[in-house]
DRENFI-49694 format. One record per residue: x, y, z of N, C-alpha, C in turn; residue in one letter; residue number from 1. Coordinates in Angstrom, 2 decimals, decimal comma, padded with zeros to 5 digits. Atoms other than C-alpha are relative to their C-alpha. Layout:
REM residues N
    n_c1    n_c2    n_c3   ca_c1   ca_c2   ca_c3    c_c1    c_c2    c_c3 aa   i
       X       Y       Z       X       Y       Z       X       Y       Z  A NUM
...
***
This chain:
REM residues 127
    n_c1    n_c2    n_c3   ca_c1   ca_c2   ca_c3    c_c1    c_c2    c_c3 aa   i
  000,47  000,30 -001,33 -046,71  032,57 -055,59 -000,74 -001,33 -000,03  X   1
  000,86  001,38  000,11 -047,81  029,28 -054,66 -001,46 -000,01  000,68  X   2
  001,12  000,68 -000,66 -051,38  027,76 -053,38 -000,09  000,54  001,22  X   3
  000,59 -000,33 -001,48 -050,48  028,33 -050,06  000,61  001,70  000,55  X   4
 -000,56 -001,21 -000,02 -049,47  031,98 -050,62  001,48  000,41  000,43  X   5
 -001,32  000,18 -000,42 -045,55  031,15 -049,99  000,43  000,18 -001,38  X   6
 -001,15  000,34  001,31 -043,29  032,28 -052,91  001,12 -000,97  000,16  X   7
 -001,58  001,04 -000,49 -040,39  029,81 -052,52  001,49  000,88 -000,50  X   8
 -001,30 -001,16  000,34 -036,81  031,72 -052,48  001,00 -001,06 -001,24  X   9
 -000,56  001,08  001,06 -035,52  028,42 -054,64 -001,01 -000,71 -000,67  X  10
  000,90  000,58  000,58 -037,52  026,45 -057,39  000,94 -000,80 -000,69  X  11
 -000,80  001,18  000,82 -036,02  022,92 -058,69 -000,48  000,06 -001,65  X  12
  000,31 -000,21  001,70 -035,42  022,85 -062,32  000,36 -001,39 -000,54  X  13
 -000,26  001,86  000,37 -034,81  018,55 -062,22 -000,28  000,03  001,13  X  14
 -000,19  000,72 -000,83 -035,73  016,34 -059,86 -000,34 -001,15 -000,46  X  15
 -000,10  001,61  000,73 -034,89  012,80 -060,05  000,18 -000,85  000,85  X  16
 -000,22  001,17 -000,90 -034,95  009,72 -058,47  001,15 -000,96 -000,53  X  17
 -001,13  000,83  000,73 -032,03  007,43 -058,79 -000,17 -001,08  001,20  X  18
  000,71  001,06 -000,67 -033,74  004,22 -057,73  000,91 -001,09  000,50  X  19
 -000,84  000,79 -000,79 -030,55  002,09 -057,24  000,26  000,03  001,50  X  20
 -000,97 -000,42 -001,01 -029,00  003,97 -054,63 -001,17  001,06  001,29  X  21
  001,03 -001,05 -001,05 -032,83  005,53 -052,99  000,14  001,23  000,36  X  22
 -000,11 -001,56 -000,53 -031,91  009,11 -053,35 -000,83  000,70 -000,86  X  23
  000,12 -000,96  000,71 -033,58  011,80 -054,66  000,59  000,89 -000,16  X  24
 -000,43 -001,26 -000,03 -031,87  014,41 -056,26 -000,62  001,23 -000,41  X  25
  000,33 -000,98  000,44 -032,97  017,59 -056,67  000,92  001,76 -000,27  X  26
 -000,80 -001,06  000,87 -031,18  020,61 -058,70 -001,11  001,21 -000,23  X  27
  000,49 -001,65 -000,26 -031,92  024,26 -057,65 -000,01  000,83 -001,04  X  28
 -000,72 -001,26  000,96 -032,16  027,28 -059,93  001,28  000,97  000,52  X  29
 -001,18 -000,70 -000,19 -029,48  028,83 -057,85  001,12 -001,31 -000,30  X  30
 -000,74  000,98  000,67 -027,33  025,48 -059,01  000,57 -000,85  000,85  X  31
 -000,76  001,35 -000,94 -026,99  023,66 -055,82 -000,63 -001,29 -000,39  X  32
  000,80  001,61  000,59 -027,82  019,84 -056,15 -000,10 -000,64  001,40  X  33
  000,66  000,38 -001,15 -029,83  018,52 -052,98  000,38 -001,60 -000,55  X  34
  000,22  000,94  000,08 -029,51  014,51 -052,67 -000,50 -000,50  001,24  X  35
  000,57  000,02 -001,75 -031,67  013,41 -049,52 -000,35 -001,77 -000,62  X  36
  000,20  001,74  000,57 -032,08  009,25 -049,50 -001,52  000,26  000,45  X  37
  001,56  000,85 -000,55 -035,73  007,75 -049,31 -000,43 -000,12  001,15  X  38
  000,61  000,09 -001,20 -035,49  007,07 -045,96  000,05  001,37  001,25  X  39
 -000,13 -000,98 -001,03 -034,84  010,58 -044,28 -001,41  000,06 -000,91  X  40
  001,17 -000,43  000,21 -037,73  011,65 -046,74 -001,02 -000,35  000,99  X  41
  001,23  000,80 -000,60 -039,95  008,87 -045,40 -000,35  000,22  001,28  X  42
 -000,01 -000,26 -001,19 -038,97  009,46 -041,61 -000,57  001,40  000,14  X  43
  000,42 -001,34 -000,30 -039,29  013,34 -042,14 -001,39  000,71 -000,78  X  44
  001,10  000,05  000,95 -042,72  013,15 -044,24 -000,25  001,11  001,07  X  45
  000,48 -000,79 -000,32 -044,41  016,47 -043,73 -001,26 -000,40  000,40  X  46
  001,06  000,85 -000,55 -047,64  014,31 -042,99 -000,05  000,68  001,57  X  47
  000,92 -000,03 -001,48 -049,74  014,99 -040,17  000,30 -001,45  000,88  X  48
 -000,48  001,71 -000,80 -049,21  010,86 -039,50  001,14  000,08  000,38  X  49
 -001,17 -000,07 -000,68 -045,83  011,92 -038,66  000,65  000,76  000,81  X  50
 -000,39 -001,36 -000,68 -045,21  015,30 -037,66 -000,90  000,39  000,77  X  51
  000,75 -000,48 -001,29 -048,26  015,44 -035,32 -001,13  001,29 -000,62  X  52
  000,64 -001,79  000,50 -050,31  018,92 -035,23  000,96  000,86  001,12  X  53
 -000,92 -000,88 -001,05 -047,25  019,83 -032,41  001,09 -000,46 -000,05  X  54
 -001,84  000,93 -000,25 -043,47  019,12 -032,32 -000,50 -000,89  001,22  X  55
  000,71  001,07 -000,95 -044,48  017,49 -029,40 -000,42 -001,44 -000,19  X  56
  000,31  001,27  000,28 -046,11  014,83 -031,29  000,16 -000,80 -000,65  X  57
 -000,58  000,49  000,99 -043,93  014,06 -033,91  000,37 -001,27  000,73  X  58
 -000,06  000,92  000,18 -043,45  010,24 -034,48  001,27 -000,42 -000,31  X  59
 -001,53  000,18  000,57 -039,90  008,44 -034,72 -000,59 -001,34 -000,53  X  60
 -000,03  001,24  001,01 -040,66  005,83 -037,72  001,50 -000,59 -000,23  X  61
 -001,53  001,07  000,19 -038,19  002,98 -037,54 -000,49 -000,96 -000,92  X  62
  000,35  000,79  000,88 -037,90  000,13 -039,68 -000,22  000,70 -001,83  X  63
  000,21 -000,64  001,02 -037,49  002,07 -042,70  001,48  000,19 -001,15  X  64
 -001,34 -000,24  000,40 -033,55  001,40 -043,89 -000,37 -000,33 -001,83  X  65
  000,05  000,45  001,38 -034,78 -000,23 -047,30 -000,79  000,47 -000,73  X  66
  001,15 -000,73  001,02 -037,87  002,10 -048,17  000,72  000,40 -001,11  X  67
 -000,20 -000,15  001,33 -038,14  002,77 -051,74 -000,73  001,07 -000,41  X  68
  001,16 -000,89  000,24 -040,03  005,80 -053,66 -000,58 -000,88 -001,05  X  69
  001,07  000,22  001,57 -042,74  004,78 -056,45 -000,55  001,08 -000,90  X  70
  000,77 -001,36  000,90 -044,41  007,91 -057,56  000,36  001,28  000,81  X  71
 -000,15 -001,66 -000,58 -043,48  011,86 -057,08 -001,11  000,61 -000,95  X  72
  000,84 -000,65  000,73 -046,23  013,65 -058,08 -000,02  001,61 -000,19  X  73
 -000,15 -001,35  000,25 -046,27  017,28 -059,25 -001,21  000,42  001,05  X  74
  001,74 -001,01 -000,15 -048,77  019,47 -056,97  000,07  001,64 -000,14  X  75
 -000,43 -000,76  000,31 -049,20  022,52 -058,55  001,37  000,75 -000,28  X  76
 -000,77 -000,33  000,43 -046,51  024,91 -058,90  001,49 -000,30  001,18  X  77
 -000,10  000,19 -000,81 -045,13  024,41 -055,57  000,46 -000,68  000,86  X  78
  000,22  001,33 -000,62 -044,91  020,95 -054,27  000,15 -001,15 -000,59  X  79
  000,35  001,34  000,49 -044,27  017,21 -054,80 -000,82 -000,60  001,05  X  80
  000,56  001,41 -001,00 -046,46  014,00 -053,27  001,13 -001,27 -000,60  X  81
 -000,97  000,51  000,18 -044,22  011,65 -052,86 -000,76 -001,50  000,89  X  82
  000,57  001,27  000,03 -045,49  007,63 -052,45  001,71 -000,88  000,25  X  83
 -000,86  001,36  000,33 -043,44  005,41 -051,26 -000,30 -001,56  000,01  X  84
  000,36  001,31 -000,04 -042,97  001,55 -051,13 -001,05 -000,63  001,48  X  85
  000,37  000,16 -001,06 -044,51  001,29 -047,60 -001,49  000,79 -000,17  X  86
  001,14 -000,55  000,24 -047,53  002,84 -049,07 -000,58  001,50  000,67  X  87
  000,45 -001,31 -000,84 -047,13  006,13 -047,21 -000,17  001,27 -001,09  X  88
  000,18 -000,90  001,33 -048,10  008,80 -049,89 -000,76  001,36  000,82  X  89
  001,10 -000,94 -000,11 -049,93  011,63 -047,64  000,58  001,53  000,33  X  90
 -000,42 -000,91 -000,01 -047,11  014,23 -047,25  000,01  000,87 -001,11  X  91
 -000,59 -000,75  001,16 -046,40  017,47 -049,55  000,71  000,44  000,19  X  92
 -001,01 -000,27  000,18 -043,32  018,03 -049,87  000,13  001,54 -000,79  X  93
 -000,42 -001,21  000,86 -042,92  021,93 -050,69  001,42  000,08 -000,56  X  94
 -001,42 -000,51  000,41 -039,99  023,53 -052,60  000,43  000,39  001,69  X  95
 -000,61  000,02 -001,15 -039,47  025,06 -049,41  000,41 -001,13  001,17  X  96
 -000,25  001,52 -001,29 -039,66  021,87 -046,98  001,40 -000,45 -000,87  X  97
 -001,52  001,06  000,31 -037,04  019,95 -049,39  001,14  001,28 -000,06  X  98
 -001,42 -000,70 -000,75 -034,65  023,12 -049,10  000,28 -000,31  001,18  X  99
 -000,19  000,30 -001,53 -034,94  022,81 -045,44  000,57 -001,13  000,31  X 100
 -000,66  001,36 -000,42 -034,25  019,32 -045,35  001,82  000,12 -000,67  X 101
 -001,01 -000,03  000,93 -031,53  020,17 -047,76  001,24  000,61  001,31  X 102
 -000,59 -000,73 -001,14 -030,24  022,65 -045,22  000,34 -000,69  001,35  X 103
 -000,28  000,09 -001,72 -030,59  020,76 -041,80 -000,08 -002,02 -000,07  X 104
  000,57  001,34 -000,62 -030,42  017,07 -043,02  001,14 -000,94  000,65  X 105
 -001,05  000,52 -000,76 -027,24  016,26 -041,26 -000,19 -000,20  001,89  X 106
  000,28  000,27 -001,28 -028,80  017,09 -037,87 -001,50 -000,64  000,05  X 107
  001,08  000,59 -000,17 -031,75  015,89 -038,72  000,12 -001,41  000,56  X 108
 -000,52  001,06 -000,08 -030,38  012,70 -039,33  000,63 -001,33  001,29  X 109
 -001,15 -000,11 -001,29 -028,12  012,48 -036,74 -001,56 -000,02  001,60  X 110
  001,47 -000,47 -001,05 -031,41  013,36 -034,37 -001,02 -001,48 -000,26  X 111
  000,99  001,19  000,11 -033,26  010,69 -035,93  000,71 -001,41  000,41  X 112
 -000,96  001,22 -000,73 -030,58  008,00 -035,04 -000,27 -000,18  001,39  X 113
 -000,40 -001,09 -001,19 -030,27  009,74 -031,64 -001,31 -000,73  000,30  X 114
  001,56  000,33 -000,46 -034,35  008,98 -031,10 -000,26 -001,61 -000,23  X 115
 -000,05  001,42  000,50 -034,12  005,23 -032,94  000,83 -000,52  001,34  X 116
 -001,16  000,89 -000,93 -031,39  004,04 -030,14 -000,70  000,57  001,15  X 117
  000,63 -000,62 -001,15 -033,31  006,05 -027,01 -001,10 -000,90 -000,06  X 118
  001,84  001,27 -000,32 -036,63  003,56 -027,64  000,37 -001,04 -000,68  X 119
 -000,24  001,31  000,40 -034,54  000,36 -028,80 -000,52 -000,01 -001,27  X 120
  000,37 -000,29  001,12 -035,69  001,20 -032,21  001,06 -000,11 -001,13  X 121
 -001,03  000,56  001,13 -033,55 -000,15 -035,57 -001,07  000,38 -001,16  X 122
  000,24 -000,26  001,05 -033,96  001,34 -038,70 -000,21 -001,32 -001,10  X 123
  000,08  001,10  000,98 -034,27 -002,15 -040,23 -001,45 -000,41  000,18  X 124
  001,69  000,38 -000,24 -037,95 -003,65 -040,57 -000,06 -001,48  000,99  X 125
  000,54  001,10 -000,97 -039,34 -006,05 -038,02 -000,31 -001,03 -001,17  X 126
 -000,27  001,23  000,85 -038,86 -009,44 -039,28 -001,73 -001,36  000,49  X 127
***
């Protein structure tokens, strides 16, 4: 059981960054292999600075096509912190959250485009 009294129904047994190509992969004990890029992470940071304290107030971060990670940090048994190049480091990423993303990041995705083009918003950084 973790910290925040959540057993997780999956627990990664690798996770790796493969810094060319900005993905993380992560490899399940049931033997699926998650690859989510840098920048859905970054957009879908479990952060309060992003996700609000209400769906409601979640944030569409643009300018983010070239983010990079720097540091994944272990927290407890549970969880990574995850730092990226843009200096955003304040999400935790549970086992459960990165299943989820694992699970829904096609509409996520797709949703986050969807919100970028509705407020003239480009995933590329302001020049």
């Amino acid at each position: 059981m973790s910290q925040d009294g959540f057993t997780p129904e999956f627990t990664p047994v690798e996770i790796n960054y493969l810094r060319d190509d900005r993905i993380l992969e992560v490899i399940w004990d049931d033997g699926v292999s998650t690859r989510l890029s840098a920048e859905l992470l970054r957009v879908e940071s479990p952060s309060a600075e992003v996700q609000g304290h209400h769906p409601s107030e979640k944030k569409i971060i643009a300018g983010r096509r070239h983010v990079g990670i720097i540091d994944i940090v272990p927290v407890g048994n549970y969880a990574v912190r995850i730092g990226f190049d843009d200096l955003h480091d304040s999400g935790l990423y549970s086992w459960h959250y990165l299943r989820e993303l694992h699970d829904k990041q096609d509409k996520l995705w797709s949703d986050y485009l969807a919100a970028l083009e509705a407020r003239g918003l480009s995933r590329d950084p302001k020049r």
